[in-house]
C-alpha positions as CSV (number, residue, x, y, z in Angstrom):
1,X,-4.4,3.9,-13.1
2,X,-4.8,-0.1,-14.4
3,X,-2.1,-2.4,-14.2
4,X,-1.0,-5.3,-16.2
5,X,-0.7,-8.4,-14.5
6,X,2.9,-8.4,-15.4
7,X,3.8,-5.2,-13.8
8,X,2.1,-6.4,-10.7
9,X,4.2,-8.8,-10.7
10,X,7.2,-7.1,-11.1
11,X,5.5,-4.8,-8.1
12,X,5.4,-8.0,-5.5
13,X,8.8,-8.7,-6.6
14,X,10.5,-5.1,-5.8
15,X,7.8,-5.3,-2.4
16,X,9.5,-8.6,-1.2
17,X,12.6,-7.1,0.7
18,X,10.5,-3.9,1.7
19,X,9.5,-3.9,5.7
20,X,6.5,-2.3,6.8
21,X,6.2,1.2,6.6
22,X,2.8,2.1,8.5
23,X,0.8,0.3,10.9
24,X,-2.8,0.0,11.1
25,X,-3.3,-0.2,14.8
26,X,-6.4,-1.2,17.3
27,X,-8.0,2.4,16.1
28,X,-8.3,1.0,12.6
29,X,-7.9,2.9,9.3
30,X,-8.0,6.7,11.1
31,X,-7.1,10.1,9.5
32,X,-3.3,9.6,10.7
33,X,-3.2,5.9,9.0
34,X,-4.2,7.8,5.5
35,X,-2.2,10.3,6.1
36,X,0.9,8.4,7.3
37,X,0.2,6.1,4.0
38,X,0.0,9.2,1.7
39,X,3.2,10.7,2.8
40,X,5.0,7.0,2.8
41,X,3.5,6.7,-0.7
42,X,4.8,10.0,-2.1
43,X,8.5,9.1,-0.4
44,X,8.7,5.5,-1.7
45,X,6.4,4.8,-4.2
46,X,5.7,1.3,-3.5
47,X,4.9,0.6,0.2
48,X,3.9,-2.5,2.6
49,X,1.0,-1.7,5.4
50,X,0.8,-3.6,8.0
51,X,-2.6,-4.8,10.2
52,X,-2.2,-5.1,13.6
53,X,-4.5,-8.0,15.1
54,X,-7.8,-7.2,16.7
55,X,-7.7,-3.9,15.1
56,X,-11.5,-4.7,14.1
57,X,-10.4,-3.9,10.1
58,X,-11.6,-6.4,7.6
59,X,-7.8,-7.4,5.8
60,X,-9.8,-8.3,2.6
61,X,-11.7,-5.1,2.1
62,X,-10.5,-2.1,3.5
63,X,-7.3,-2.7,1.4
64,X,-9.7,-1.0,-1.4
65,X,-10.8,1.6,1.3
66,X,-7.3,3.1,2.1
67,X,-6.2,2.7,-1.9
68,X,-9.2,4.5,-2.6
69,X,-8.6,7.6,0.2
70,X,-5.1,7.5,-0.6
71,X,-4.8,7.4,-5.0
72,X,-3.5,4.6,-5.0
73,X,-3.4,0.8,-6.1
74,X,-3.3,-2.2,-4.5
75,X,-0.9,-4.6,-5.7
76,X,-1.1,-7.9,-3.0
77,X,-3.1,-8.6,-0.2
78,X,-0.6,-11.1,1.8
79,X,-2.0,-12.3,5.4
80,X,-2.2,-9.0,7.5
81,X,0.5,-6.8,4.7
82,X,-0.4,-4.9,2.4
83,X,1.3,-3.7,-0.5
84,X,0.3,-0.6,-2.3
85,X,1.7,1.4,-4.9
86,X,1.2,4.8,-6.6
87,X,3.7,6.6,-8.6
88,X,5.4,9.9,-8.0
89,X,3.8,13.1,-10.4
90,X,7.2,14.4,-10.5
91,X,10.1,11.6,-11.3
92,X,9.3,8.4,-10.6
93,X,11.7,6.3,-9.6
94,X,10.0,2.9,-10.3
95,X,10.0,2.2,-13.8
96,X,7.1,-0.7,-14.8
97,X,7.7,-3.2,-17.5
């Protein structure tokens, strides 16, 4: 899945108001992370991940780590949140621009 820049955009804006919906904790990017994303993903769609300090987890590059285990696609990498996105198989609720 490739994204325009201007549905990325669109992306960050929906993201803004969202809180975070799974933590990365001090164990770092375990099974349960991926699997807590996956589930969040395939409930909303659009999702913000947030890294606990000291967790040992480079902010910068296991973004691409977790998108990869979990299908889906980054959309901003802002301090220690991250926002992913992958769309539903079945009725997607988010419609892109």
């Amino acid at each position: 899945m490739s994204l325009s820049s201007s549905q990325r955009r669109h992306l960050k804006g929906l993201a803004h108001s969202l809180s975070p919906s799974v933590q990365v904790g001090a164990n770092g990017l375990t099974e349960a992370v991926c699997k807590a994303v996956d589930v969040s993903l395939e409930a909303h769609e659009l999702i913000k991940v947030k890294v606990g300090k000291d967790t040992g987890v480079d902010r910068k590059a296991d973004v691409y780590t977790l998108a990869k285990r979990s299908r889906s696609e980054v959309i901003a990498v802002i301090g220690r949140v991250w926002v992913l996105y992958r769309p539903r198989e079945d009725d997607p609720r988010i419609q892109l621009p």
